[in-house]
Structure formats: structure tokens, C-alpha cells
Backbone bond lengths (Angstrom), bond angles and torsions (degrees), N, CA, C in turn:
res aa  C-N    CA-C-N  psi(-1)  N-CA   C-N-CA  omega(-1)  CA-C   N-CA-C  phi
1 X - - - 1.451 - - 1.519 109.55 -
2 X 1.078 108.77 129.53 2.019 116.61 163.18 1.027 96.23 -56.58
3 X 1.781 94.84 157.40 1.158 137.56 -164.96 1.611 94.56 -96.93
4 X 1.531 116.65 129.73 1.200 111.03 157.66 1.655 140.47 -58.08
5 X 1.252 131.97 85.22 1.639 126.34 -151.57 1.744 117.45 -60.54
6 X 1.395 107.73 140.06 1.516 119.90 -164.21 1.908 98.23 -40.19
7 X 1.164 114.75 -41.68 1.387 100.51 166.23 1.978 126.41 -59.07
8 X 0.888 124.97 -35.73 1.315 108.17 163.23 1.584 115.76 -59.94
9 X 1.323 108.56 -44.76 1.538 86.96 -178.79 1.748 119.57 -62.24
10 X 1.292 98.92 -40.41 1.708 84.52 -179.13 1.368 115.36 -63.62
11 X 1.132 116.75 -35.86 1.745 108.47 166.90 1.251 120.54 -51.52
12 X 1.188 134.03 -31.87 1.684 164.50 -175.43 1.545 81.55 -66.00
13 X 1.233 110.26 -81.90 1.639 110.14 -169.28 1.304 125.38 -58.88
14 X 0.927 116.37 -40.34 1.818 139.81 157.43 1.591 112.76 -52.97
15 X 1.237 122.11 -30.28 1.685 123.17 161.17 1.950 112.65 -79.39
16 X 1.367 110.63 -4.74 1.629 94.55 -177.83 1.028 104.51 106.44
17 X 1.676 105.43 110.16 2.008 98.72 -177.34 1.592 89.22 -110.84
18 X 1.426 133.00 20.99 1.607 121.50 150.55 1.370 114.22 -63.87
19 X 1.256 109.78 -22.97 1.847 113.71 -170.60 1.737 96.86 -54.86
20 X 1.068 113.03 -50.89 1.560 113.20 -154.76 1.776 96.93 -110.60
21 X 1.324 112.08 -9.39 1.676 95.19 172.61 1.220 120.50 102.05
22 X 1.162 138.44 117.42 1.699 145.36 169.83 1.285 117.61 -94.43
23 X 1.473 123.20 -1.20 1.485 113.00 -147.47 1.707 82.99 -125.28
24 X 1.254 109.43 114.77 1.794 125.02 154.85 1.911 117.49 -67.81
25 X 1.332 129.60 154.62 1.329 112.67 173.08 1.469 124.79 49.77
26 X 1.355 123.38 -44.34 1.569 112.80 -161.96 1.805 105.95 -107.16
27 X 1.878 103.15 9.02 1.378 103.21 173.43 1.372 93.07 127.10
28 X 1.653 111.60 174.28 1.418 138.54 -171.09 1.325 97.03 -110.71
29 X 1.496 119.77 178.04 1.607 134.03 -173.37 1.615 86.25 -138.37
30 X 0.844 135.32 5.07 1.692 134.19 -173.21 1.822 100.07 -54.45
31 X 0.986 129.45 -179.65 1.438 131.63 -176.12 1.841 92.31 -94.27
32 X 1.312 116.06 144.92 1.442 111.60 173.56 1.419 155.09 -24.37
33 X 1.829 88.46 -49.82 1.651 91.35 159.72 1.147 117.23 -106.04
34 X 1.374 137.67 47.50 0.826 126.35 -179.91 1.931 100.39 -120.47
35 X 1.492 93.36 -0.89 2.272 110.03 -173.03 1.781 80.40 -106.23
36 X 1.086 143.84 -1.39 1.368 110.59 172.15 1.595 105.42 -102.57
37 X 1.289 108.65 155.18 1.538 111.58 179.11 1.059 117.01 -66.00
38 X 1.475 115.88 -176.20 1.226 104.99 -162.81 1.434 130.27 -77.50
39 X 1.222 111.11 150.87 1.656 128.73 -170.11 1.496 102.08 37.53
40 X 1.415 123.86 59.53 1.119 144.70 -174.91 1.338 114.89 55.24
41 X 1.352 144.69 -18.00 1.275 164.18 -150.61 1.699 89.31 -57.53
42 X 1.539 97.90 162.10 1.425 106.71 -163.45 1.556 90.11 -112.22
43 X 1.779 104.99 158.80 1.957 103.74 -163.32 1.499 111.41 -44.79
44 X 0.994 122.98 136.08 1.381 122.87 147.74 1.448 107.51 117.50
45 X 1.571 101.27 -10.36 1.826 107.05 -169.75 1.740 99.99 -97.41
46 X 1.412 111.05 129.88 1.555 98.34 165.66 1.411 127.41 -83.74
47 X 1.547 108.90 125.29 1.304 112.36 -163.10 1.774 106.26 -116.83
48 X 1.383 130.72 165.20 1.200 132.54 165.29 1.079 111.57 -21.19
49 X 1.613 129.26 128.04 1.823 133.28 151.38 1.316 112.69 -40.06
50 X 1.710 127.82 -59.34 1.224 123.07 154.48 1.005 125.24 -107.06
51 X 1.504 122.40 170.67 1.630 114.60 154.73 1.193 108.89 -142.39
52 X 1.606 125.47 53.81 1.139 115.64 162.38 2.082 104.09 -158.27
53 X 1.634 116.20 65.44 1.057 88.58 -139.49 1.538 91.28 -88.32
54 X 1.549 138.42 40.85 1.468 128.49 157.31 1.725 101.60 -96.69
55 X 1.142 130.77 5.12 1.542 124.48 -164.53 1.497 93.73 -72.89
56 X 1.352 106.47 153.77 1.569 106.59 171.89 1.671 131.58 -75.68
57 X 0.980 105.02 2.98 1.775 130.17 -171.26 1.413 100.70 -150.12
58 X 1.281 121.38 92.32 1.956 123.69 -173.99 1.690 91.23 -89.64
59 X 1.932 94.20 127.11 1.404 97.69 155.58 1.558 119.15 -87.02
60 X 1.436 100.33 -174.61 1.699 114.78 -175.45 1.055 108.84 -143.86
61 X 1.864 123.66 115.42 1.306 125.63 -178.42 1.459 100.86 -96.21
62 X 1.651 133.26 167.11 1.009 122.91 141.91 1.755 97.71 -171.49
63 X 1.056 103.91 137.75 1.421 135.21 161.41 1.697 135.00 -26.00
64 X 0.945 147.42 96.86 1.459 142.93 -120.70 1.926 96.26 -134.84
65 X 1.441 106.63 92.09 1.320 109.21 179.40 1.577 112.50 -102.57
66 X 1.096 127.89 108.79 1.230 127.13 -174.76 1.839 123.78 -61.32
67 X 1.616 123.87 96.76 0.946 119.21 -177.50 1.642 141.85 -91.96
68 X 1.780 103.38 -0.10 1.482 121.95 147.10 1.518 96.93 156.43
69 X 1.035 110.03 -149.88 1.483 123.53 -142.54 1.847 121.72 -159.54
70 X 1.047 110.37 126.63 1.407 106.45 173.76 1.950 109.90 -111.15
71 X 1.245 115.53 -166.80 1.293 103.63 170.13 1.341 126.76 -65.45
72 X 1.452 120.04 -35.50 1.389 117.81 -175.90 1.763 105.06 -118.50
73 X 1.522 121.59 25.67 1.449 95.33 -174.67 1.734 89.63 -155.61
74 X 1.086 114.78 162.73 2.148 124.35 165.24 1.443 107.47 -138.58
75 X 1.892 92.21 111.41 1.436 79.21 175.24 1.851 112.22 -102.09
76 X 0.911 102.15 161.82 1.527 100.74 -176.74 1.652 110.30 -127.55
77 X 1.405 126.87 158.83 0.941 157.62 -149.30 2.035 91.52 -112.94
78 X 1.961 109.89 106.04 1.261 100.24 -175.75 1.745 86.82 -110.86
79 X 1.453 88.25 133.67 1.795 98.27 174.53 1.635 103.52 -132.71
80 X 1.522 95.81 153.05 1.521 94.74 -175.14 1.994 87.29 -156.06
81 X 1.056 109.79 -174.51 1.442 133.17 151.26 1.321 128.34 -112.74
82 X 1.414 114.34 171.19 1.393 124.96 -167.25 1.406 107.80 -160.05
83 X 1.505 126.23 47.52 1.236 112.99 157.26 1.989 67.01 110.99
84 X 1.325 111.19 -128.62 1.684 96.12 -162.37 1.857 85.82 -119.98
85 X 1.044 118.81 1.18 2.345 112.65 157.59 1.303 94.62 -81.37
86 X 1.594 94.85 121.09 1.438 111.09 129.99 1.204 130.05 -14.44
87 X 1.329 156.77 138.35 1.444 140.68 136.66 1.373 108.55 -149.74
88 X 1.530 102.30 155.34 1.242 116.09 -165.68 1.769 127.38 168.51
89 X 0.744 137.44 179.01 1.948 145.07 -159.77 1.205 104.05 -148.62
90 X 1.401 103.86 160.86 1.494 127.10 146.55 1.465 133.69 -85.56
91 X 1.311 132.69 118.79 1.503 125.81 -148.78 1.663 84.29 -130.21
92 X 1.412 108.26 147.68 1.291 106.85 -177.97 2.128 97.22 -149.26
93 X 0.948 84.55 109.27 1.476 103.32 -173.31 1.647 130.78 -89.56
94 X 1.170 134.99 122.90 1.639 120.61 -156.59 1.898 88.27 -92.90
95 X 1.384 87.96 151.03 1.845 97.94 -172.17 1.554 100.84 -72.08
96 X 1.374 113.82 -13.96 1.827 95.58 -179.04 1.651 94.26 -140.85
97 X 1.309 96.65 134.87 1.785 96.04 171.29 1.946 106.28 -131.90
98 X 1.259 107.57 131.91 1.412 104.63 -171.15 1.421 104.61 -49.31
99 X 1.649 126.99 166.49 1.609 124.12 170.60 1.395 86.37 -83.09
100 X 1.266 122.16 166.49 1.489 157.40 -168.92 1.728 105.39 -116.29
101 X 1.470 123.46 -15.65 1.636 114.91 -163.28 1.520 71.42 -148.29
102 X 1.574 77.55 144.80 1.949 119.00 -164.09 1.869 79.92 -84.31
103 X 1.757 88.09 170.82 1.630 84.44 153.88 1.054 121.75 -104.98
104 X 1.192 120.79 15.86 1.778 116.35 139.19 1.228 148.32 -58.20
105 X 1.989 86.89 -13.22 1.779 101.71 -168.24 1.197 121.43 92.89
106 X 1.546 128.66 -39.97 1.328 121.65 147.18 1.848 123.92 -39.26
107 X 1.656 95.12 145.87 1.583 103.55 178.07 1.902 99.91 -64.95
108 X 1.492 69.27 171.69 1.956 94.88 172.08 0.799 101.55 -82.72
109 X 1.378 157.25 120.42 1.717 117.20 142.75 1.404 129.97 -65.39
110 X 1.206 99.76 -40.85 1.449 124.87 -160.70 1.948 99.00 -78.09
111 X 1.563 107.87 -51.11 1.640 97.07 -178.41 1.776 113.58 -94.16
112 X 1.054 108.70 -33.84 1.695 130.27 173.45 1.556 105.02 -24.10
113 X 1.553 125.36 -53.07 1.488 121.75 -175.26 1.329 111.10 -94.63
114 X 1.278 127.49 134.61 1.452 136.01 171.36 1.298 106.43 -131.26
115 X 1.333 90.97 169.48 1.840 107.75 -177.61 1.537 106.92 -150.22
116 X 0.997 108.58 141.44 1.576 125.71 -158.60 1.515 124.28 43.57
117 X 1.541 103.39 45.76 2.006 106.58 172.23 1.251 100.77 -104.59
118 X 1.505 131.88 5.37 0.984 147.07 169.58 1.565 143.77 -162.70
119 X 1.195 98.43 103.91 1.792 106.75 -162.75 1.184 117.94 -106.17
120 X 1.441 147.26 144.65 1.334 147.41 -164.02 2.064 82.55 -108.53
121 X 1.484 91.00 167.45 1.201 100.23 174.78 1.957 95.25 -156.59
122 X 1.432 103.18 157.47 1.823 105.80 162.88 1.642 121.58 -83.61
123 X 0.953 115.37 153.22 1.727 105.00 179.32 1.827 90.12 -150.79
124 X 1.279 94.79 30.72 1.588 95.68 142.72 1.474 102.23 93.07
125 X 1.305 108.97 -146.12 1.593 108.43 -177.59 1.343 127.17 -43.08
126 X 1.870 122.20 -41.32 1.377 90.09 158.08 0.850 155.29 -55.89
127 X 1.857 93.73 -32.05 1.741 110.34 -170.32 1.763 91.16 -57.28
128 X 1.028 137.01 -48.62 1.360 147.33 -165.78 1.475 100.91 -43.02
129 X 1.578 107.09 -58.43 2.029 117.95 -172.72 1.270 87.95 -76.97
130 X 1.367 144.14 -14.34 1.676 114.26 150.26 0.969 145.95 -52.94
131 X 1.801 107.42 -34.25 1.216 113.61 -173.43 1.596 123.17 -82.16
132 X 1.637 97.31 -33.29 1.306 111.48 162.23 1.602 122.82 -72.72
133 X 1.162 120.25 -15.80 1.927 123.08 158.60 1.371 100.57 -64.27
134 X 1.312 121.51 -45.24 1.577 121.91 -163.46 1.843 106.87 -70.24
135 X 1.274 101.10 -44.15 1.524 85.67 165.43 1.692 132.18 -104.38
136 X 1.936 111.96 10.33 1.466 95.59 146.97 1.348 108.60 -72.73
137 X 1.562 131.30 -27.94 1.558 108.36 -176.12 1.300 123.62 -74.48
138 X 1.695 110.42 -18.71 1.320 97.23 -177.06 1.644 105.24 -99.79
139 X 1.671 123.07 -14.92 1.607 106.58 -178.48 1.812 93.50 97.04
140 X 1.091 95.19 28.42 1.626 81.59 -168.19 1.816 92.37 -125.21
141 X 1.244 127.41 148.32 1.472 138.94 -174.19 1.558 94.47 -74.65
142 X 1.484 136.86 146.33 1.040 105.90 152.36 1.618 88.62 -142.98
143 X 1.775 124.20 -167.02 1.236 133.58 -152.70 1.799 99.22 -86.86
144 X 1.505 100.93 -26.92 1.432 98.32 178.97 1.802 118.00 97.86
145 X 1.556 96.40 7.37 1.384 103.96 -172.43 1.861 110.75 -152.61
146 X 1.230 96.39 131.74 1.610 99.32 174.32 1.978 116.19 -73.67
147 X 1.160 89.12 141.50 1.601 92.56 -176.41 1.553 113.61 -66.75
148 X 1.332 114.59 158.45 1.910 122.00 -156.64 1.835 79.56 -100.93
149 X 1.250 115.57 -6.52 1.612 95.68 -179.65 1.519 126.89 -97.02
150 X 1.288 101.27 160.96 2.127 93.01 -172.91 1.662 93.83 -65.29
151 X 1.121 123.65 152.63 0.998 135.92 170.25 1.512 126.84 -111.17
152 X 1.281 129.09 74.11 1.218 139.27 -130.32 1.927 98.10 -107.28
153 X 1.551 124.69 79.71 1.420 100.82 165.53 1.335 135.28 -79.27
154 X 1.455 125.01 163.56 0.976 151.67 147.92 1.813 106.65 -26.06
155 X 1.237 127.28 96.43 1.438 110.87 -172.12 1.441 120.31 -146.10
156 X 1.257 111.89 126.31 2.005 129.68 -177.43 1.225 102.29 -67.37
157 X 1.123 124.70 134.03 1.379 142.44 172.71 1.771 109.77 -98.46
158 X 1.307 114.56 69.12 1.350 118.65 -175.04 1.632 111.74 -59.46
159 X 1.190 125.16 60.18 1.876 116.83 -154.77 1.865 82.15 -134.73
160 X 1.267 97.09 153.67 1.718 114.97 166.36 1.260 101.24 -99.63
161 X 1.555 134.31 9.41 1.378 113.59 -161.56 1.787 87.61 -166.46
162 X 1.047 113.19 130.12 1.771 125.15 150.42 1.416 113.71 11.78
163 X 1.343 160.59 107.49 1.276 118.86 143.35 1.226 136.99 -65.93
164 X 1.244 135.28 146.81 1.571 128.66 -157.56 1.511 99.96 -144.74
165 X 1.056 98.36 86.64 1.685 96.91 -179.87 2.111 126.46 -70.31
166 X 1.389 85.27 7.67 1.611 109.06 157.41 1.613 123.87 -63.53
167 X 1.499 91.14 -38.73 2.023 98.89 -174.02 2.034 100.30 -119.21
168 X 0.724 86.22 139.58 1.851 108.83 172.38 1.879 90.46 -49.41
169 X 1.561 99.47 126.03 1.600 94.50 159.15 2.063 98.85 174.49
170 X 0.637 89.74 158.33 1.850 103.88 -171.64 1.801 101.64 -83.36
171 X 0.913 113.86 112.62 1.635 111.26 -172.97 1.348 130.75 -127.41
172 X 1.835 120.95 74.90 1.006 129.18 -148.52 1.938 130.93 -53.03
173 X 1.029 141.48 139.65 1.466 121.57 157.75 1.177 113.16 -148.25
174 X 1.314 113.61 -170.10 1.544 140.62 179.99 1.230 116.73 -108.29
175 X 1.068 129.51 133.08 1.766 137.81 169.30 1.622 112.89 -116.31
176 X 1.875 90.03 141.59 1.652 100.74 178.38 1.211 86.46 -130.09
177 X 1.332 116.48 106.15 1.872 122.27 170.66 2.008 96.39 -84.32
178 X 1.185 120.35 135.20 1.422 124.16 175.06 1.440 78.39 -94.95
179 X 1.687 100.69 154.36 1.652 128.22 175.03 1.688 118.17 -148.89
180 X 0.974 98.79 -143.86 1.545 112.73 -167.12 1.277 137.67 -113.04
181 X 2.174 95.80 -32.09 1.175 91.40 -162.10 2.246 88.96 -130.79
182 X 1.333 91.78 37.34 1.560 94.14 169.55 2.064 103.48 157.65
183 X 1.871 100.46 -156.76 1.343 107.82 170.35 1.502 111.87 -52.76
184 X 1.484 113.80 161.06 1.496 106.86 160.55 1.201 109.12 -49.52
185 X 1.976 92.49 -179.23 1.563 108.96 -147.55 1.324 57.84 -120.59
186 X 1.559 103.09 141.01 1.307 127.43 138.07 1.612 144.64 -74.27
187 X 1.243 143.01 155.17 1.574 134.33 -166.64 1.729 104.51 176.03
188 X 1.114 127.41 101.30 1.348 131.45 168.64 2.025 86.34 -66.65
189 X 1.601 95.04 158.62 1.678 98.09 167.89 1.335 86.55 -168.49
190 X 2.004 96.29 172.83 1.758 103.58 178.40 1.123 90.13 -153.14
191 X 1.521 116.65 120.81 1.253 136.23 162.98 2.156 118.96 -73.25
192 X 1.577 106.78 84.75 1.532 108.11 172.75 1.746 120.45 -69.96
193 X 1.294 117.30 91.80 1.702 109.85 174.49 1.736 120.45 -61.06
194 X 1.473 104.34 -18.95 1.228 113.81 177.73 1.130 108.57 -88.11
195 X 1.374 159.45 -34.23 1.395 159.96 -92.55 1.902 95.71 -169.62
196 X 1.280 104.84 -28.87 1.651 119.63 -164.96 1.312 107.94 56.34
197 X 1.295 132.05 63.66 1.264 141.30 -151.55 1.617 110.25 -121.38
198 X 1.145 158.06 88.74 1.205 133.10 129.96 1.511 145.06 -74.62
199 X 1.291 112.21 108.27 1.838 108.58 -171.94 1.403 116.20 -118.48
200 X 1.475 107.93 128.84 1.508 101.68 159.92 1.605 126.60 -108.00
201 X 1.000 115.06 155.72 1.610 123.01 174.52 1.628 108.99 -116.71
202 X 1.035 119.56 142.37 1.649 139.56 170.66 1.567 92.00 -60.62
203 X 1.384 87.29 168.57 1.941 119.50 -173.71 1.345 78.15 -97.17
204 X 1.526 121.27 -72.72 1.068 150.32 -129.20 1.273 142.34 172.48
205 X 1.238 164.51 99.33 1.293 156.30 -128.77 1.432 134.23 -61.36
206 X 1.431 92.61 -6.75 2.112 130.55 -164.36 2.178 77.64 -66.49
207 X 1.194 99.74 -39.72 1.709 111.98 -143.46 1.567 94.41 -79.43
208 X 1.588 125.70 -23.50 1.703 116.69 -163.71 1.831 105.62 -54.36
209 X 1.739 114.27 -58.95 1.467 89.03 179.65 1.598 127.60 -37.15
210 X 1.110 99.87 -62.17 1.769 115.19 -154.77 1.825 99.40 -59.28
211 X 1.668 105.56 -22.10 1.684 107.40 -169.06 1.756 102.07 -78.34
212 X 1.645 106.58 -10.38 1.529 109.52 -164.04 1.545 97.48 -90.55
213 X 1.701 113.23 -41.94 1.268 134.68 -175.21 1.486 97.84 -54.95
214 X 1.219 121.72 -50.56 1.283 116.63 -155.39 1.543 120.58 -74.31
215 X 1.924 101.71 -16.04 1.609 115.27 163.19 1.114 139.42 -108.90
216 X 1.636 102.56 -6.20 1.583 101.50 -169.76 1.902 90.05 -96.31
217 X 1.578 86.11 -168.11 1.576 105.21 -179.66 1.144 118.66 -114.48
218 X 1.249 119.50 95.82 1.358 120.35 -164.96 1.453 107.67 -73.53
């Protein structure tokens, strides 16, 4: 995968790094509903993927079941709903990811981007009713099937602090999904260990093809 060039990040930073969050452990900066689980549901309950799908920026709730562990990584089991399908991935998470923001508040450059601290994976038929949720919400055709490959992005570690997937704490970032049919796909998200939370939020709507490209199976 390419390297994201020093010009995207300053644009990145220059668009508002509250969107996606600075704060590791002591909480997210995300806009309100976008830190409660899904379809407001309280931890542990599976609730709607979205619940708002005319908003101009659609979030994504889903459910964070922990399915084991190696020495350096936990992958977990992401489940959500979609109307009455299942849907959902395999997320496999590294137990420590450098912070991305100095304690000045300035970005990292240099530690901020990683590649492979976080990989999506298929786990079959949901991943499948994902792909097809992803394009009734966006209006977009898609193949109807999640890809058999790891899906490894490009990803900002928006955190003032380590992530340590040892201690409970809300741990913000950025995603660059590579695709098919242009630039990466963009996706602010926040991984909750306390809450069992994974959510993403849109850039922007520019991003729905390339975000479909970047999971289904063409």
C-alpha cells in the first residue's frame, strides 16, 4: 500500500482533527451521537448499524465481541444489524499502536501512520449483508459479497497517548481503505474497549463508491 503524501496530512489537519478525536482513555471528541453505541443501545446490546440513514455524514455502529488473541494483536468479532440482517466483519487489532498527536497537539508524522495495526477480515454471510447495507445506504450497486482478502488500511492514530488494548479506553483514528475505482476511501472511526464499541463516521459522501470498492469482491 502507498504511503499517504505529507500533503494529505496537512489537509487532514487543516480540515479539523476534532472530527476524529485526540483524546486516548479519557474519551473521544466525535460529535455526540456518533460516541453512543449503536442505535443508542446500551454496551453489549446489538443495536442498528445506522440510525439515521438521510444524515449527511452516515454513522456506523457495531458491536465488538472478542474472539481471541495472539501475542501482539485481539481480534474481535464486529456484529451489528441492518433492518432485521445481521451484518458485520472481522477486525483484528494490534495491542499497542503509537499516539499520532504530540503533546503539543501537533500530528506525528513520522509515528501517526501505520499499516497493518488494523485489518478487517470476512466471516462470511454477514460480512456479505454488509456489503449489501453499504450500498442500500449509499444507492450504490454493489457485487453483493465481502472480499476473501485481509483488508489492511493505511491508518492515523489520532490518540495523545499509546493505545493499549490491555486497559479500557476510547481510541480515536483515521482510515485510508485503497480501492479500485479512485484515491483512498476515507472513514474517521473510534474503537471503545470499555463500551465494546466500534464506530465509523464518513469524511463525506465524495468517499461512498471507493468505501464499497474497498470491501466488496469485485
Amino acid at each position: 500500500m502507498k504511503k499517504t503524501s505529507t500533503l494529505i496530512l496537512l489537509s487532514f489537519a487543516l480540515l479539523g482533527w476534532s472530527s476524529c478525536g485526540n483524546n486516548s482513555n479519557s474519551g473521544s471528541d466525535q460529535d455526540e451521537d456518533s460516541t453512543q453505541t449503536a442505535s443508542g443501545s446500551s454496551a453489549g446490546v446489538i443495536g442498528q448499524m445506522n440510525n439515521n440513514a438521510d444524515a449527511e455524514k452516515l454513522n456506523f455502529y457495531f458491536h465488538l465481541n472478542e474472539v481471541d488473541q495472539t501475542d501482539s494483536t485481539v481480534r474481535f468479532q464486529a456484529v451489528s444489524l441492518f433492518q432485521s440482517d445481521t451484518v458485520g466483519f472481522e477486525v483484528e487489532v494490534a495491542k499497542q499502536i503509537p499516539a499520532g498527536i504530540g503533546s503539543d497537539g501537533a500530528p506525528d508524522e513520522a509515528n501517526g501512520f501505520t499499516e497493518g495495526h488494523i485489518r478487517f477480515h470476512s466471516s462470511g454471510e454477514h460480512s456479505d449483508n454488509f456489503v449489501k447495507s453499504l450500498g442500500t445506504l449509499f444507492k450504490i450497486q454493489t457485487s453483493g459479497k465481502m472480499t476473501q482478502d485481509t483488508i489492511t488500511p493505511l491508518v492515523f492514530s489520532s490518540n495523545k497517548e499509546e493505545v493499549n488494548l490491555a486497559e479500557n479506553g476510547t481510541y480515536s483514528f483515521k482510515y485510508f481503505f485503497e480501492n479500485n475505482v479512485g484515491a483512498e476511501a476515507e472513514l474517521f472511526g473510534v474503537i471503545d474497549t470499555y463500551r465494546r464499541v466500534l464506530e465509523w463516521t464518513e469524511k463525506d459522501s465524495t468517499h461512498r463508491e471507493a468505501i464499497i470498492s474497498a470491501f466488496q469482491a469485485e
